[in-house]
N, C-alpha and C positions, 0 to 999 in steps of 0.2 A: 504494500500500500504506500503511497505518497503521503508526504506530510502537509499535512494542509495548512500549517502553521506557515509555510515555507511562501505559499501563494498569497497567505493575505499578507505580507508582507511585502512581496513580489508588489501584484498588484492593485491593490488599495491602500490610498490613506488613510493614517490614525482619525481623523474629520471625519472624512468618509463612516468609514468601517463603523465607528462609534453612533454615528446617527443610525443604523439599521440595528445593532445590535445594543438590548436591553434583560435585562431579568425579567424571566416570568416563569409560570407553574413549570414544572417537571415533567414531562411527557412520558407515557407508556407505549412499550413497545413489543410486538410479539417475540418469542423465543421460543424456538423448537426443545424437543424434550427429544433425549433416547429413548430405549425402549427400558433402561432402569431407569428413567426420570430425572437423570443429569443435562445438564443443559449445553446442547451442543451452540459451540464458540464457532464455526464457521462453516462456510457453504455447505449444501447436501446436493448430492449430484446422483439423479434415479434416470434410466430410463426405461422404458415400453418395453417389457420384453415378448407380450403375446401376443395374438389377434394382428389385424391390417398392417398397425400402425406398427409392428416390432421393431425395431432397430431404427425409429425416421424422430422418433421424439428427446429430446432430452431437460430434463425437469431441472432448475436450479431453485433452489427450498433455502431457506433461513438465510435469504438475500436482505444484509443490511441497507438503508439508502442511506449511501456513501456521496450523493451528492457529486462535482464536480472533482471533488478533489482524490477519486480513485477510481472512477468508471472506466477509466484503459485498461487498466491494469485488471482489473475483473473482466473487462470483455477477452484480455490476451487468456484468461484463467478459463476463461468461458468454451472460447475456439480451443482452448491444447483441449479439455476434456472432451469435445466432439469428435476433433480428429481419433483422438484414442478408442471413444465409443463406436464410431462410424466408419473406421480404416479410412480415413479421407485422404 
């Protein structure tokens, strides 16, 4: 992942940045469970294994929104696991 810290520094001013961002409530957010009820920490990656669709689907589960500042780098995570899944 990229640091995001890196970009608003890159490109936004202190001015700037400061008028968009203020305190407020605490947001909840979904989180995938194992199957012993531990909280899995990062991507789940399932595909189709029966019926029409076998081998043409590929499922990305307990996808954080990472917003701008790591969307490549999940999409390069995205493509390796298809080539892998789908011999591409």
């Amino acid at each position: 992942m990229l640091n995001g810290s890196y970009y608003k520094k890159k490109y936004s001013s202190k001015k700037i940045f400061s008028f968009f961002v203020f305190r407020g409530p605490s947001g909840v957010r979904a989180q995938a469970l194992s199957a012993d009820g531990n909280l899995v920490e990062d991507f789940v990656f399932e595909t189709v294994n029966t019926g029409d669709l076998k081998n043409r689907i590929l499922h990305v589960r307990n996808a954080p929104s990472p917003a701008a500042t790591s969307s490549l780098p999940i999409a390069d995570m995205v493509v390796a696991k298809a080539k892998e899944c789908f011999n591409l």
